[in-house]
C-alpha positions in Angstrom: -16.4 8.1 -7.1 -13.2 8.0 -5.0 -10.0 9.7 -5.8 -7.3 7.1 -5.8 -3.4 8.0 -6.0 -1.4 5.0 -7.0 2.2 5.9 -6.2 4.4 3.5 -8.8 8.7 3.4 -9.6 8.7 4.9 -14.1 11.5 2.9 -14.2 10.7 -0.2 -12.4 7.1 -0.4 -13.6 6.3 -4.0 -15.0 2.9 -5.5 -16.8 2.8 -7.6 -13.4 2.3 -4.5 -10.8 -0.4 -2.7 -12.9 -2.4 -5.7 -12.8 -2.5 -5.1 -8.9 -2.8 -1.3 -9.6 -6.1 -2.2 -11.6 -8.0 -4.6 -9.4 -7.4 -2.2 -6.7 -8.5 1.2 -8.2 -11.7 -1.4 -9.8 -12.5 -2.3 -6.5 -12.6 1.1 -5.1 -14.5 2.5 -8.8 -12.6 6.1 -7.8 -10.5 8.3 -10.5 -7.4 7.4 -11.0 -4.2 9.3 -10.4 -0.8 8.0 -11.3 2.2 10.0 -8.9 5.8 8.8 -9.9 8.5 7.8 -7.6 11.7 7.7 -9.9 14.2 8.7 -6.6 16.3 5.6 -7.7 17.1 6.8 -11.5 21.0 6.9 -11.0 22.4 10.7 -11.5 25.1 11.1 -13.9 28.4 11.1 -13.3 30.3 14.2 -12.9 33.8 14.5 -14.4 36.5 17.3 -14.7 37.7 19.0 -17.7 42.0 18.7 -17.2 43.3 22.0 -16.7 40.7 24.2 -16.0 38.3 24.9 -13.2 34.7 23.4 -14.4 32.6 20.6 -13.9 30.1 19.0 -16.2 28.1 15.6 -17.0 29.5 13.1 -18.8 27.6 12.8 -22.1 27.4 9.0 -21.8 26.1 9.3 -18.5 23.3 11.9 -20.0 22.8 9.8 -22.5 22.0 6.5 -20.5 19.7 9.3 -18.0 17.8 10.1 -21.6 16.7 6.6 -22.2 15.7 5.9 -18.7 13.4 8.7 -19.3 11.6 7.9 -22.7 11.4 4.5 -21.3 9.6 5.4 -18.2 7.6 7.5 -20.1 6.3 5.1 -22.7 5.5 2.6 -19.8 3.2 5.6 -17.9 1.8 5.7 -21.5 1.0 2.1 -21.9 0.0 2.4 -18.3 -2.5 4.7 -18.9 -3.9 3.7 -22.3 -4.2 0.1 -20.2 -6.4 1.6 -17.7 -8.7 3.6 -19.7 -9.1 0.1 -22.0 -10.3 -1.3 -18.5 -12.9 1.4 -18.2 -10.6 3.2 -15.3 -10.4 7.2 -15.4 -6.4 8.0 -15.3 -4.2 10.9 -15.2 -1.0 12.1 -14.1 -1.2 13.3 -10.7 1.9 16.1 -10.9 3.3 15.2 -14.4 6.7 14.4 -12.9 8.3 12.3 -10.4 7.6 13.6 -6.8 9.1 13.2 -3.3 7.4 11.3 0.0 7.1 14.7 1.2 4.9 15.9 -1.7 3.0 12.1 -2.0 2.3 12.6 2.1 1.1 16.1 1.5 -1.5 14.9 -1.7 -2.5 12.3 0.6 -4.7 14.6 2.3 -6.7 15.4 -0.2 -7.2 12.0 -2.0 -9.3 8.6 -0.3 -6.6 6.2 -1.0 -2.5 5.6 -1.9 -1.7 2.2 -3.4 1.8 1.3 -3.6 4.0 -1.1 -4.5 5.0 -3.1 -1.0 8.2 -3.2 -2.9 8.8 0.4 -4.0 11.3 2.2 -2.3 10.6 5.8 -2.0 14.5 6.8 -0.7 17.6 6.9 -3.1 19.0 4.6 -0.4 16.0 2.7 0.4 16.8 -1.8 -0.3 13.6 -2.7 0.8 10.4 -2.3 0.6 10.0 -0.8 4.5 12.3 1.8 3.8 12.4 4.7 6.2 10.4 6.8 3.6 7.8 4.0 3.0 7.7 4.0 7.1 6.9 8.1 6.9 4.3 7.6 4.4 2.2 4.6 6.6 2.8 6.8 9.4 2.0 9.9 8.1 -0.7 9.5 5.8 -4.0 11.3 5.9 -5.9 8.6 4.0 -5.5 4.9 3.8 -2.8 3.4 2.2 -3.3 -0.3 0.5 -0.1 -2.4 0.1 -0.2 -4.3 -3.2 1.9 -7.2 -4.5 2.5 -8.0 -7.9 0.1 -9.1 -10.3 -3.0 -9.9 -10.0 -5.2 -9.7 -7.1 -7.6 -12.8 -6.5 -9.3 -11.9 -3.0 -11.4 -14.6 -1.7 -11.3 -13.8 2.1 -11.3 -10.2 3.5 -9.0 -10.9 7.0 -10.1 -7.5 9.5 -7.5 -7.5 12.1 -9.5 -6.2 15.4 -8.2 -5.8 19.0 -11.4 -3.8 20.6 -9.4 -0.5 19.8 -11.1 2.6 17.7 -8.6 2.3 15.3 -9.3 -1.1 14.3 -12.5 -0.5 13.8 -11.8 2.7 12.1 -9.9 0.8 9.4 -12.5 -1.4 9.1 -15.1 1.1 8.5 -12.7 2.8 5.9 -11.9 -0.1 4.2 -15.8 -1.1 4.1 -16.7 2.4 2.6 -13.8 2.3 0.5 -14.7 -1.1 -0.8 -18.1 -2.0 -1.5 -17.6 -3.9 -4.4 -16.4 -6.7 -1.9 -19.0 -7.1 0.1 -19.8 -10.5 -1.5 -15.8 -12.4 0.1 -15.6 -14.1 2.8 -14.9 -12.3 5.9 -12.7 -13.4 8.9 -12.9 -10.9 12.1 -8.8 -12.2 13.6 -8.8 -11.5 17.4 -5.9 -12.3 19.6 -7.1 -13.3 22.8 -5.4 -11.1 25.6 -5.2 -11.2 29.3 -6.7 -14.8 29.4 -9.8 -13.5 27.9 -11.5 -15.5 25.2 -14.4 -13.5 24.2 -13.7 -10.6 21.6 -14.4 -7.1 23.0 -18.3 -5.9 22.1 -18.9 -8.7 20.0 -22.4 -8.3 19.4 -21.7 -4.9 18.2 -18.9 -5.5 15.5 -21.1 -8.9 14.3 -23.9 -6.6 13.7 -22.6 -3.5 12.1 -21.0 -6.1 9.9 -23.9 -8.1 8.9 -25.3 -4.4 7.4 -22.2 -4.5 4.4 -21.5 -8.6 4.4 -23.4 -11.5 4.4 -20.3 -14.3 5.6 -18.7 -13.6 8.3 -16.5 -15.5 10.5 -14.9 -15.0 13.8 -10.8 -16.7 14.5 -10.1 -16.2 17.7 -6.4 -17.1 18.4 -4.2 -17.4 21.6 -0.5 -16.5 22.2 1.5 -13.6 21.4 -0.3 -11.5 18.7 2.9 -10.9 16.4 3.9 -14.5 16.4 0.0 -15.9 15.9 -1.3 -13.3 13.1 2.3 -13.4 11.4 1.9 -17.6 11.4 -1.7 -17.4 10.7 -1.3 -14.9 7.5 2.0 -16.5 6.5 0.7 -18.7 3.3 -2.5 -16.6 2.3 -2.3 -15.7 -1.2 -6.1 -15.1 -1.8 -7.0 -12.6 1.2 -6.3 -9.0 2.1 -5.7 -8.3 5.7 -6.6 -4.8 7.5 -4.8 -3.5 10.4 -5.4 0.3 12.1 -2.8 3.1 13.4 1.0 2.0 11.4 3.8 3.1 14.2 1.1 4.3 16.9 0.6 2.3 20.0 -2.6 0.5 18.5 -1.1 -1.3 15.9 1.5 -1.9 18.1 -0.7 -4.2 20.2 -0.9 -6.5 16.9 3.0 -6.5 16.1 6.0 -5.4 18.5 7.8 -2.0 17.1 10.7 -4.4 16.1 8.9 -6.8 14.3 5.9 -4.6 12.2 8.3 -3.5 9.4 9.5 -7.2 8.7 5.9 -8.7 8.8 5.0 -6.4 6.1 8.0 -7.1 4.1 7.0 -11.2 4.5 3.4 -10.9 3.6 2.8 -12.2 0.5 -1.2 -10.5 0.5 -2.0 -7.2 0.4 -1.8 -5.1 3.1 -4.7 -2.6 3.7 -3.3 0.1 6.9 -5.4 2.9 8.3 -5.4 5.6 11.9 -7.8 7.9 13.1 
């Protein structure tokens, strides 16, 4: 059984993202813990008493904080009664909302963080590659898969592979992680480099595959790699794609620095992101 932390926004939570949360932790069959990322619940305001040297909240503003409280709470309820209606083990991870610094550190000790592609982990964060979403891909100690809202419908598993370790690394983990999946369509995506048109130790990736999958398929495609993966992924709604080593030089070779963050914004599949 893995251990599965599945990082989701209390007060942004919606019927249409635990659908993704539940396919994912069903194709993993791992325990379930929920970690909550309310950094966006907007602080009360504070306001000065005339005439005399104190601060305090105004009651309005508490008020409206309340609320936002119960009603996060009864949707990590529902959330939770949801899952263990599916047959999913669930719990509360910390039993309040943490920080990227405490999700990155928990991270060590789990085999997998979904999250939201749109959450935004910073108070400031208006996107879903905020600079806090960028710590936690970089700084993970365990995979991280990128969901999209509502349900997942995989048909095709896309591995991402240059000839680098860390390709094959994520495609290991992701295999191990996975093995409910083993029946998809897979698609090894090399981008040809250096006028080569062969994929690095072919014969080697083809047959570790064949041990976990029985359809695979090589595309082999030509040009440069963040233009020709980002066209060829574009309009895939029924595949999940794999890439190895977020913000290190491998993953680099895939997608200039510049471009990564945007690509993974665009995607409309989920995104499943791995390092050695």
């Amino acid at each position: 059984m893995q251990k599965i932390i599945a990082a989701i926004n209390g007060a942004r939570f919606s019927e249409k993202k635990l659908l993704s949360i539940i396919d994912g932790a069903d194709w993993a069959q791992g325990k379930f813990l929920l970690a909550l990322l309310d950094n966006d619940l907007e602080t009360p305001v504070i306001h000065t008493f005339e005439g005399v040297g104190y601060f305090g909240y105004s009651q309005v503003d508490w008020n409206s904080l309340l609320e936002e409280q119960i009603n996060r709470n009864k949707k990590v309820e529902r959330f939770i009664d949801t899952c263990n209606n599916n047959g999913l083990n669930s719990s509360i991870l910390l039993n309040r909302p943490i920080t990227v610094e405490e999700l990155i550190q928990e991270a060590r000790f789990a085999d997998l963080v979904m999250i939201d592609s749109s959450v935004s982990l910073s108070p400031m964060g208006d996107n879903g590659t905020s600079g806090e979403l960028q710590r936690l891909l970089k700084a993970a100690a365990c995979p991280v898969l990128l969901l999209r809202d509502g349900a997942i419908d995989i048909e095709e598993l896309i591995f991402t592979y240059n000839g680098s370790a860390s390709s094959v690394y994520a495609i290991k983990q992701f295999t191990q992680l996975f093995p409910s999946l083993s029946e998809k369509q897979v698609t090894v995506l090399y981008v040809a480099e250096n006028g080569t048109t062969s994929i690095p130790e072919h014969e080697k990736v083809m047959n570790y595959l064949q041990y976990h999958y029985s359809k695979i398929g090589i595309r082999i495609l030509k040009g440069d790699p963040s233009t020709e993966i980002t066209s060829f992924l574009r309009n895939r709604r029924t595949a999940l794609v794999t890439f190895g080593a977020y913000g290190r030089s491998n993953f680099s070779r895939f997608f200039h620095p510049s471009e990564s963050d945007n690509t993974l914004r665009t995607l409309k599949l989920p995104v499943f992101i791995t390092h050695t």
